[in-house]
C-alpha positions as CSV (number, residue, x, y, z in Angstrom):
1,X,82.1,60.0,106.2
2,X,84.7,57.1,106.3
3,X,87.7,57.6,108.9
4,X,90.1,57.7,105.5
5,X,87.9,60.5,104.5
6,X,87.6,62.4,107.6
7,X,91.3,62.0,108.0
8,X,91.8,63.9,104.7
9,X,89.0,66.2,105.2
10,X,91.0,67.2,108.6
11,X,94.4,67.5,107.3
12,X,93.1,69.8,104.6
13,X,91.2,71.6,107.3
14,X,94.9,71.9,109.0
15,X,96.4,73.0,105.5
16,X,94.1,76.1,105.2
17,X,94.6,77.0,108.5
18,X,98.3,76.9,108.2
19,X,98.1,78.7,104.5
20,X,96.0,81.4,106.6
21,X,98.9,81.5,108.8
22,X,101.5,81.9,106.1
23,X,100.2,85.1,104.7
24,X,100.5,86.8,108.4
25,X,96.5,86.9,108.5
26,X,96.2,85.5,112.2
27,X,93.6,82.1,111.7
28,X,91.5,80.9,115.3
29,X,91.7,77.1,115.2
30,X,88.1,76.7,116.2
31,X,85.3,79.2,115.1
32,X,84.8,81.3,118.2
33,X,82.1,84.1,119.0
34,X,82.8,87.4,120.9
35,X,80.8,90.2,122.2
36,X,82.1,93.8,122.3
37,X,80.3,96.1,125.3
38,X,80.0,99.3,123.7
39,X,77.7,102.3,125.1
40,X,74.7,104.1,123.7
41,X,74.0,104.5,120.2
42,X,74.2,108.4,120.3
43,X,78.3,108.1,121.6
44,X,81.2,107.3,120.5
45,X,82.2,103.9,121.7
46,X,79.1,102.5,119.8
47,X,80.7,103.3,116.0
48,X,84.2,102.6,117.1
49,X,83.2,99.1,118.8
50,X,81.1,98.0,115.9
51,X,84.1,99.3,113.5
52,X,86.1,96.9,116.0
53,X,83.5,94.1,115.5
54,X,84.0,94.3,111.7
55,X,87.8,94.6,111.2
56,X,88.0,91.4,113.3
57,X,85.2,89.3,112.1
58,X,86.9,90.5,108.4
59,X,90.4,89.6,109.4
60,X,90.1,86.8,111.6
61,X,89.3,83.8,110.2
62,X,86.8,81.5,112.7
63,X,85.5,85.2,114.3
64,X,82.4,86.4,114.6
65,X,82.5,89.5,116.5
66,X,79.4,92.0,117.6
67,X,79.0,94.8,119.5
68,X,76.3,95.3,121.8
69,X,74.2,98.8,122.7
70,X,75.0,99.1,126.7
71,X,74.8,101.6,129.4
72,X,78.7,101.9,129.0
73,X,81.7,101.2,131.0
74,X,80.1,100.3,134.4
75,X,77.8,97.5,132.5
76,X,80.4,97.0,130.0
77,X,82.9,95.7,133.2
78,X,79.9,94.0,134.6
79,X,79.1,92.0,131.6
80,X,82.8,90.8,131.5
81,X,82.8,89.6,135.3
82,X,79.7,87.9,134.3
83,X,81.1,86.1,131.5
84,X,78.8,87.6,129.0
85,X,80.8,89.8,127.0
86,X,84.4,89.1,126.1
87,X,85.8,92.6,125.7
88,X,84.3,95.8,126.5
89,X,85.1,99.5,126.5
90,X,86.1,101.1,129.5
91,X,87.3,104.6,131.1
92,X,90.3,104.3,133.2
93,X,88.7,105.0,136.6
94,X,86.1,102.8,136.4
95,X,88.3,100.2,134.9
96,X,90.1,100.4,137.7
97,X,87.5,100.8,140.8
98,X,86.3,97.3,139.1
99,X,89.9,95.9,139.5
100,X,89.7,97.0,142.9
101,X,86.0,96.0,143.6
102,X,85.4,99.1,144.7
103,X,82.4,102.0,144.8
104,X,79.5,100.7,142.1
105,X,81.9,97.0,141.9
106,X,81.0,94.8,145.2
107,X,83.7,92.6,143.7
108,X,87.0,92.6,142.4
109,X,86.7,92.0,138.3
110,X,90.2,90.5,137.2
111,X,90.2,92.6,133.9
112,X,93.8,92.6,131.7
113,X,94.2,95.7,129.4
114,X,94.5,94.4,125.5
115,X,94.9,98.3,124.0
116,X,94.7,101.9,125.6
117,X,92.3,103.7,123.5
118,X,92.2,107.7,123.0
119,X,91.4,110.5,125.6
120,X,87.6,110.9,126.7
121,X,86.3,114.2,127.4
122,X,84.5,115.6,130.1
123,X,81.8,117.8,128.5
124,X,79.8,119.6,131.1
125,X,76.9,121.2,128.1
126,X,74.0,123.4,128.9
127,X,72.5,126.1,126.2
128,X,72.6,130.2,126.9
129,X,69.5,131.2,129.1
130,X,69.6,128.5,131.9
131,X,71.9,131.0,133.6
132,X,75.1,128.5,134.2
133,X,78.4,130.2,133.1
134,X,80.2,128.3,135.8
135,X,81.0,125.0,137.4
136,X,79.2,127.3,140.7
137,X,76.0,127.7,138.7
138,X,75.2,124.3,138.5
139,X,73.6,125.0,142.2
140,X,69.7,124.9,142.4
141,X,69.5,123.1,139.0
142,X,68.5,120.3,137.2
143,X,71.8,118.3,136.3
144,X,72.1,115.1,134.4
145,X,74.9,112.7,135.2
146,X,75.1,110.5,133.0
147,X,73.2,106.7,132.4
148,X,73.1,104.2,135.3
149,X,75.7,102.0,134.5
150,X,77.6,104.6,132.2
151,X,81.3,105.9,133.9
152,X,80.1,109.3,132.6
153,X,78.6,109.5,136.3
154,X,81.3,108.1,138.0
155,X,84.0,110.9,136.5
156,X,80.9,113.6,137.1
157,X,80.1,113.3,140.4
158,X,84.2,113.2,141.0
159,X,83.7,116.8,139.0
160,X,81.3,117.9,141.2
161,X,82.6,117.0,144.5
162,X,85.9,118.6,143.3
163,X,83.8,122.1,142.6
164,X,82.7,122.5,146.3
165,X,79.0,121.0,145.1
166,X,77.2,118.3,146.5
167,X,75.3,115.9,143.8
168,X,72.6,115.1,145.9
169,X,71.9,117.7,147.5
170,X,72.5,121.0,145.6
171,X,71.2,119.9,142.1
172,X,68.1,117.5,140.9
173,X,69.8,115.0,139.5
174,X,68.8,113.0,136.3
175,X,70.2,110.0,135.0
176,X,70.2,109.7,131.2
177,X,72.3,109.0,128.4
178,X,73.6,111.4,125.9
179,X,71.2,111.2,123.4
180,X,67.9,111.3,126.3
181,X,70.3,114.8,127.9
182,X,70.6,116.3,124.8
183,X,66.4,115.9,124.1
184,X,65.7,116.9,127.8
185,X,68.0,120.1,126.9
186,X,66.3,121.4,124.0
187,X,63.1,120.3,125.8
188,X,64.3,122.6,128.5
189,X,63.3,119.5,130.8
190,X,67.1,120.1,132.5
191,X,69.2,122.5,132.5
192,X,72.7,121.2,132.2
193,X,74.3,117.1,131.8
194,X,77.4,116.1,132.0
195,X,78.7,113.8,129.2
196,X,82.7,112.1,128.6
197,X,83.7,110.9,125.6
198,X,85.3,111.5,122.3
199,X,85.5,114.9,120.3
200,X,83.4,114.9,118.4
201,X,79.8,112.7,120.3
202,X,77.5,112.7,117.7
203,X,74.9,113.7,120.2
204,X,76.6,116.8,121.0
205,X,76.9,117.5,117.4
206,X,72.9,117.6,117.2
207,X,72.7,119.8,120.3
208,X,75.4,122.6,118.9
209,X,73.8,122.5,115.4
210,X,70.2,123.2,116.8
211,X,68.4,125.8,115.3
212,X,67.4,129.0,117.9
213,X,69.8,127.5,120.6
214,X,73.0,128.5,121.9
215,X,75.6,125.7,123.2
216,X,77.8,126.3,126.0
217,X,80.2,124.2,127.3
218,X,81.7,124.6,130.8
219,X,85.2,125.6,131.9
220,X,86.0,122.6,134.6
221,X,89.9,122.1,133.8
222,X,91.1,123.7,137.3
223,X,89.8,120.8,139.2
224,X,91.6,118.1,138.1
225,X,94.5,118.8,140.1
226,X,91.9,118.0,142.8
227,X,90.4,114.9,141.4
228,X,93.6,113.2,141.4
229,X,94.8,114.4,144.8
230,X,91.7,112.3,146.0
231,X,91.5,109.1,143.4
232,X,95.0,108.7,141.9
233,X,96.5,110.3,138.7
234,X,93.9,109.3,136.5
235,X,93.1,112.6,134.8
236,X,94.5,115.2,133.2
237,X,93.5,119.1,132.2
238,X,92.9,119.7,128.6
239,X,91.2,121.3,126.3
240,X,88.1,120.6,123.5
241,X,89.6,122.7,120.8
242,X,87.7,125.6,119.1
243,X,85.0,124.3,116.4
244,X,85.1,120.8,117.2
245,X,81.6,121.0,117.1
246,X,78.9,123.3,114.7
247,X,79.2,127.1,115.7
248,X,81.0,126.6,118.5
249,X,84.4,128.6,118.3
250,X,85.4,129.0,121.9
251,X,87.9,126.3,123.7
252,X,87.3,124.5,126.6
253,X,88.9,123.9,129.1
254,X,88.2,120.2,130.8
255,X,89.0,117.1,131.9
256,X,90.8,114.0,130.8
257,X,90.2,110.0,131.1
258,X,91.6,107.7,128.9
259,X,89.5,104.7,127.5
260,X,91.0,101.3,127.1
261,X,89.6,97.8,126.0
262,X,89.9,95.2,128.5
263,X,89.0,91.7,128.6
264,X,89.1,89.7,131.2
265,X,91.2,87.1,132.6
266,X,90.7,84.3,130.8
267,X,91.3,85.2,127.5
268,X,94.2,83.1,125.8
269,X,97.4,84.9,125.0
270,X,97.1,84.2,121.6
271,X,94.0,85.2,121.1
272,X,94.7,88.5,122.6
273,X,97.6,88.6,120.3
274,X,95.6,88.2,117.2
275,X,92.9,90.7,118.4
276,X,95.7,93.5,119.4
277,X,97.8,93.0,116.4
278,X,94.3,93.2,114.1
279,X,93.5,96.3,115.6
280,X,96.8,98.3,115.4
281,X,97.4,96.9,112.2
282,X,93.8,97.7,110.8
283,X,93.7,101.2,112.4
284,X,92.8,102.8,108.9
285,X,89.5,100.7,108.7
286,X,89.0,102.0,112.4
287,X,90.0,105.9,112.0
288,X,87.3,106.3,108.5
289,X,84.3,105.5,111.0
290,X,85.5,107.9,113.6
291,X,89.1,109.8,113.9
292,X,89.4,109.2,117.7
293,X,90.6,106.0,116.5
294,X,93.5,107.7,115.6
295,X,94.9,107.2,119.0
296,X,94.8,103.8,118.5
297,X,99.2,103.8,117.9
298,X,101.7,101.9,119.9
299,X,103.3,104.7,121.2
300,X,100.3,105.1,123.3
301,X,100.3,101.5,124.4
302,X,102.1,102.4,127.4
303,X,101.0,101.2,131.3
304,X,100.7,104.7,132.9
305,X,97.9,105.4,131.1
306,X,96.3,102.3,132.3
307,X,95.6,101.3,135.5
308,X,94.8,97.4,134.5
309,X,97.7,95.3,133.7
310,X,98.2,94.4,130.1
311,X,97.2,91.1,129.0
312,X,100.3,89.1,128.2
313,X,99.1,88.1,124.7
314,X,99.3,92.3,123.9
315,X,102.4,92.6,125.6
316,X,103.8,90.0,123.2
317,X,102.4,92.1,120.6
318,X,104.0,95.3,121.6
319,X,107.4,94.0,122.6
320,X,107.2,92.8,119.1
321,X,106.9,95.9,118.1
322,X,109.4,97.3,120.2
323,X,107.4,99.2,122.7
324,X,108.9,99.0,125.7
325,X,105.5,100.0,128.0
């Protein structure tokens, strides 16, 4: 290609980008790939973040985005600091004890905030027979808390200390995902696991609509005044409505965490703009592959639910928007 040619070849490059540009449909001046940490297939930050990956590889021209199977938020914070993932999902509190390098972070992670989520809940599940109708019960049993690397076991063993129980010592602990806890259930290999996430886990779902078993979930509520006494005001008592999953018409009462997408540092502010603004603007694509994306509104974009700092490219986003945060 003669320089005359590549000239013109470049400026008509230029022109698309700017046409792109002039019908609002953000463009990224070089083609750029990104990888979304996730969790395990059987939750619910698996879908949502490969709904993510394809509103923004379909609306973002020079994006190709994928989301990866992970242990969940833990890994998903670790792959950031490592520079292997750009954006992952994330729990409040473990965001947070990675921004302040603390517990399973031996260092500070500089994360940012691009979007606060929806609520996860705490689901403490066993089946009728294993003889747990309380938090107290869970004594003398076998207990899952969640996968290594998953901030389902950071928010359980906060449950746990916060019921009088210790996790080592007054329970046999496992540590699997969702999908492995609810097999080991119906195997009647344990006898209880602790799960948070969104309403309703598809995992879950498969446990409640299990032929000759019985689904209970746990009342655990009343300690969260307690959990945030000790680790800030991260959580908050609610309650998993009646029939959010098969045969199951009883509420329950449990804890809170919002989930938030976070990136880290180093992300441009205008391509945090153009992945915010895709997002909130695309939420229909998002909410038909699972309605916890719902959530995903700018009235919720606000910092107290949040512990990271938003990224400044967001900000823009939302002050755009008029949210004042």
């Amino acid at each position: 290609m003669d320089e005359m040619t590549r000239r013109g070849f470049n400026l008509a490059l230029g022109a698309g980008v700017a046409a792109f540009a002039l019908r609002g449909v953000p463009a990224f001046a070089q083609a750029k790939t990104i990888s979304i940490g996730t969790g395990g297939t059987g939750g619910v930050y698996y879908p949502i973040g490969g709904a993510i990956a394809n509103v923004l590889t379909k609306n973002l021209p020079g994006l190709q985005a994928t989301a990866e199977v992970t242990g969940g938020s833990v890994d998903n914070l670790k792959l950031i600091a490592s520079g292997q993932s750009e954006i992952g999902f994330s729990m409040a509190d473990a965001a947070l004890d990675a921004l302040n390098g603390k517990d399973k972070f031996r260092q500070k992670v500089p994360l940012r905030t691009l979007l606060v989520l929806y609520p996860n809940r705490m689901h403490v599940a066993t089946v009728e027979g294993t003889g747990i109708a309380t938090m107290a019960d869970l004594k003398g049993k076998r207990v899952s808390t969640g996968a290594p690397g998953s901030a389902t076991e950071v928010m359980a063993f906060r449950v746990i200390e916060a019921a009088g129980l210790d996790k080592d010592k007054d329970m046999k602990r496992e540590r699997l995902s969702v999908a492995e806890s609810v097999n080991a259930l119906k195997d009647r290999k344990i006898d209880a696991f602790f799960w948070v996430g969104g309403v309703p886990t598809a995992a879950v779902t498969d446990l409640a609509a299990t032929p000759g078993l019985t689904m209970k979930l746990i009342d655990h509520g009343d300690l969260v005044e307690s959990m945030n006494a000790k680790h800030g005001k991260l959580y908050t008592a609610a309650t998993i409505a009646p029939n959010s999953y098969p045969g199951y018409a009883k509420p329950n009462a449990q804890a809170d965490v919002w989930n938030i997408l976070v990136t880290g540092e180093t992300m441009s502010d205008d391509d945090a703009y153009r992945i915010v603004k895709t997002l909130v603007e695309k939420k229909a694509d998002l909410v038909a592959v699972h309605k916890d994306a719902e959530s995903f509104s700018l009235e919720n974009q606000i910092q107290a639910r949040s512990p990271v700092p938003f990224h400044p490219g967001a900000m823009r986003y939302f002050q755009e928007k008029g949210v004042k945060g």
